[in-house]
N, C-alpha and C positions, 0 to 999 in steps of 0.2 A: 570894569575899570581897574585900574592899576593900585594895588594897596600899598598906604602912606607907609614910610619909613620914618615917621618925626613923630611915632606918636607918644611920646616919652619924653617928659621934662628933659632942661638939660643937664648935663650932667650922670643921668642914671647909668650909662652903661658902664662909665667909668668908677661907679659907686659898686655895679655889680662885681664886675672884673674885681675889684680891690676885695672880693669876699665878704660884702655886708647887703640887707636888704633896703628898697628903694619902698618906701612911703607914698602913695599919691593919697591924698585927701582928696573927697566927692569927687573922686574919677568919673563916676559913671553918676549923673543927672537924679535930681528927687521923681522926678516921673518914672524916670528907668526904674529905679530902683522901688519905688509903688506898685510896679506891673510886677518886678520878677519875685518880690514877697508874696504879690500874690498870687505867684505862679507857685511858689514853693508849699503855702498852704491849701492852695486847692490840691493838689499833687500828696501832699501828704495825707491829709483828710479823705482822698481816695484809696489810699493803700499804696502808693507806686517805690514807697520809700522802706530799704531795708535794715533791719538792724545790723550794726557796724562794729566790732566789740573792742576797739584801742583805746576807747577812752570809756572813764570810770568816775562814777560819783559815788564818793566813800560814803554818805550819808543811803546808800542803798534804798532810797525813799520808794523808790517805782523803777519798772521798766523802763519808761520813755527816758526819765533821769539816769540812769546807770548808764546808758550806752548814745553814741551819737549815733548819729538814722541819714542815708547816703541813699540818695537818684542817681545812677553811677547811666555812663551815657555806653559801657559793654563790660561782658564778662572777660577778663586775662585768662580764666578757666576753659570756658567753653566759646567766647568768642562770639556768644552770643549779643546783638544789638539789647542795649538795656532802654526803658522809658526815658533819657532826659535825651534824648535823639528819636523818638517816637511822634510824630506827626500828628498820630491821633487820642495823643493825651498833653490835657493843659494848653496853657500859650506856647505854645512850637514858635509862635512868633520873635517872643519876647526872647527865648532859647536861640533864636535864630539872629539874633542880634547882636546878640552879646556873644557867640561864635563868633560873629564875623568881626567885631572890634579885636578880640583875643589873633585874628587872622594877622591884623594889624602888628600886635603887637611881635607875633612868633615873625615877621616878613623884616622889621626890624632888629629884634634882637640877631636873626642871623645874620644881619648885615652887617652889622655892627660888634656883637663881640666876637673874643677871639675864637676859630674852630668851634663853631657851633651850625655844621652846615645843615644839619637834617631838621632843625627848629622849625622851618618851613616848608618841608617836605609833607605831599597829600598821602604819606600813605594810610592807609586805613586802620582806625584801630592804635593808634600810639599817642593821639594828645587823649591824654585824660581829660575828662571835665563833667561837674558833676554837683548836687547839689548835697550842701551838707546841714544838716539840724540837730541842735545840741537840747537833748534835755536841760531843767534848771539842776543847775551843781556840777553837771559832767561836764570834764576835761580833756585833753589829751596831752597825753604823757609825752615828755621829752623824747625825742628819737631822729635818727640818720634816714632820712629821704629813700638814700640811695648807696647798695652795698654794691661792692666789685664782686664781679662772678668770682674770683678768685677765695672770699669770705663766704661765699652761699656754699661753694659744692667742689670738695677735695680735687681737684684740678680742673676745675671748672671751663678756663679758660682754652682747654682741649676738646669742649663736649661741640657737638655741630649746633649750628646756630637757626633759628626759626627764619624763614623768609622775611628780610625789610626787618629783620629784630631792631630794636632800639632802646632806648633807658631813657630815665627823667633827667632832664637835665639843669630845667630851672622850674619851680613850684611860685605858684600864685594862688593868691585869694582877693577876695573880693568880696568885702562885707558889705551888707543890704538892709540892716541894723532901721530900725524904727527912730524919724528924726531927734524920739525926747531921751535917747539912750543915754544911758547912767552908766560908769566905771562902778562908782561905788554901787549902785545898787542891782544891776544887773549882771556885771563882769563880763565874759567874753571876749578879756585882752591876750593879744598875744604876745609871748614872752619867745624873745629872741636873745642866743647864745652865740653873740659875737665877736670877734677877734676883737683885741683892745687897740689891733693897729690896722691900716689895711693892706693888703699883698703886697710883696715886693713884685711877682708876676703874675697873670691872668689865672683865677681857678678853675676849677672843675674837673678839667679831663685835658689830657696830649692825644687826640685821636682814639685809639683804645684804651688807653693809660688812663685808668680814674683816677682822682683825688680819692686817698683816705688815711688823711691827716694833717696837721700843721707842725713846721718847726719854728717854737714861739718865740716873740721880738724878748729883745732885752732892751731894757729901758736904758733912752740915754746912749746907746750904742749903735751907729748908725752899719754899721758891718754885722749886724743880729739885727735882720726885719722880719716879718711873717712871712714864713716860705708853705705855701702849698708842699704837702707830700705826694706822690704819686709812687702808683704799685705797677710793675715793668712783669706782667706774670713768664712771659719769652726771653729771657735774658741768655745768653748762652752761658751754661756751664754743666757739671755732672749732670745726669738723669736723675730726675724730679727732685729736681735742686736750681729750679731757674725762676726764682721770685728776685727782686733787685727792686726795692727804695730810690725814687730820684727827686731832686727837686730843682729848682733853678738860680743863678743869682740875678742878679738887676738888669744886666746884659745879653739876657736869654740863655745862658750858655748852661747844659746839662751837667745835673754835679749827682755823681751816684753817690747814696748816703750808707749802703750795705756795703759792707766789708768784703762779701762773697756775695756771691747765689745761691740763697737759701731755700727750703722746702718751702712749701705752698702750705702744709699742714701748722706748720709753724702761727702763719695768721689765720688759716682757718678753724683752727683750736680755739682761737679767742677772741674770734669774729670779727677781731681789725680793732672794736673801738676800745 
């Protein structure tokens, strides 16, 4: 059957585009979410879950505490198929379900926001998805999704590319939280670092062109909105001097924010953020 494009309140895509994140509250049903808790502790209780080391419980109480614990569905290293796409561990069912709403959802998003063709694309191996479990205490630390090759690796943007390569492009979660959960007493909120205005144009990425960075509103000023930065790593000028800042105004229209074409090492020295 043909998968829906409406499966997203209204309003969201234009919440995304504008650079902030979309909320659904009991997206996914008290049943559903009974089944895949207890998909995640039978799963755990068997061993299929590994230790994950970004996040940190200062009170260093235990292992489980210190570090959150990930069913990752393959390896980025070795390419290997991991347990949360494994048939013959847990409810593959109940895994197999909740892929296929998330289908929904990537068949929409590319339909819908700007330049986002590959959202929907079968290739193998590029939607992460994955289960995650927090010791009591552990967190994760503030951090960027997603870096431009241009920040990982000194001319990055000239190295050859993997077959069907791709990047993240939008991140989701899906909390499965037990119905009597408590803020105060249990925690596990997530704390979101949001523009205080939304985009004057679409985020993310121009085709190649990542976002990494904003130029922020001034209050009260309707000629200073949030502008998306994007990094141009191909810009014509000298040899290894072709990095170029661009952003857009309200009209679409490309406005370069670098003076020159500068070295690549420049923000790869200082990793962009």
């Amino acid at each position: 059957p043909a998968l829906k494009t409406n499966v997203l309140p209204e309003g969201s895509f234009e919440i995304l585009e504008a650079g902030k994140a979309v909320v659904i509250p009991n997206w996914l049903g008290p049943a559903e979410c009974r089944a895949l808790r207890q998909d995640i502790a039978d799963c755990y209780q068997a061993g299929h879950f590994k230790n994950f080391v970004l996040s940190r419980n200062p009170s260093k109480a235990d292992r489980e505490a210190n570090d959150r614990w990930i069913m990752t569905s393959f390896s980025k290293r070795t390419g290997q198929e991991g347990p949360f796409v494994d048939a013959t561990i847990g409810n593959i069912e109940i895994r197999q379900t909740l892929k296929a709403r998330m289908a929904q959802i990537k068949a929409s998003l590319t339909t819908r926001l700007y330049d986002r063709p590959t959202l929907a694309s079968n290739v193998p191996q590029t939607h992460e998805m994955e289960y995650l479990r927090y010791g009591q205490g552990a967190y994760l630390q503030r951090h960027t999704d997603e870096h431009h090759i241009e920040l990982q690796y000194a001319g990055g943007s000239a190295r050859s590319k993997k077959p069907n390569a791709t990047r993240r492009s939008i991140t989701w979660m899906v909390y499965v939280n037990e119905p009597d959960w408590d803020v105060g007493r249990d925690g596990g909120q997530l704390r979101l670092h949001e523009r205080a205005m939304p985009s004057v144009s679409p985020v993310g990425a121009r085709g190649r062109h990542l976002q990494i960075g904003w130029l922020r509103a001034v209050e009260n000023d309707a000629d200073r909105p949030e502008q998306p930065v994007f990094l141009d790593p191909n810009h014509p000028g000298p040899e290894n001097e072709s990095c170029m800042l661009f952003t857009f105004d309200r009209s679409g229209h490309r406005i370069d924010l670098s003076r020159a074409p500068f070295p690549n090492a420049y923000l790869y020295l200082s990793y962009g953020d």
